[in-house]
C-alpha positions in Angstrom: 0.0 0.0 0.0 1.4 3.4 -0.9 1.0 6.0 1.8 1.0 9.5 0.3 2.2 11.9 3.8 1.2 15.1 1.7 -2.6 15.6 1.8 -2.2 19.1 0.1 -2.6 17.3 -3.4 -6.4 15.9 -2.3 -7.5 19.0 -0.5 -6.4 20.7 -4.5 -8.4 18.2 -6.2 -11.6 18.9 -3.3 -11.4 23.1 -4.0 -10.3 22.9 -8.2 -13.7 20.2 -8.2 -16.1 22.6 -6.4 -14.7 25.5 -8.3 -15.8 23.7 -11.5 -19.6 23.3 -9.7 -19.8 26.9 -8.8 -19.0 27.4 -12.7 -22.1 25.5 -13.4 -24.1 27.8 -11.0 -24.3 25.8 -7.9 -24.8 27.6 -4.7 -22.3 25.1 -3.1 -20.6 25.9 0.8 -17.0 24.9 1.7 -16.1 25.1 5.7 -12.7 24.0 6.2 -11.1 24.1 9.6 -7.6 22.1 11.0 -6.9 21.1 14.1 -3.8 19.0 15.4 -4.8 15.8 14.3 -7.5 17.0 11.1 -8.2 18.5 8.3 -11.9 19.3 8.1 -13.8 20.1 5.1 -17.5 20.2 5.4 -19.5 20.5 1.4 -23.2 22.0 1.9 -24.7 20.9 -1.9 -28.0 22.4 -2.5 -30.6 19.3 -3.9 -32.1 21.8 -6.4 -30.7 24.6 -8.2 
C-alpha cells in the first residue's frame, strides 16, 4: 500500500472540483477548519438549483 504523507494534493483536487460546480451555478458551501490531528472540510450541496 502506498502511503501518500502530503494531503495538500487531495485538499487541491476537493477546491479545483467545487470551483468547476460553482461554474455551473451551484450555490455550493465549503467550511474547512484544522486542528492537530484534522483537516476538516465540510461541502453543503444544494438538492435543487
Amino acid at each position: 500500500m502506498k502511503v501518500i504523507r502530503d494531503v495538500r494534493i487531495f485538499i487541491n483536487t476537493i477546491n479545483n472540483v467545487v470551483g468547476e460546480m460553482k461554474k455551473t451555478g451551484l450555490k455550493i458551501k465549503v467550511k474547512q477548519e484544522q486542528d492537530e490531528e484534522y483537516i476538516h472540510i465540510n461541502l453543503r450541496i444544494p438538492k435543487k438549483r
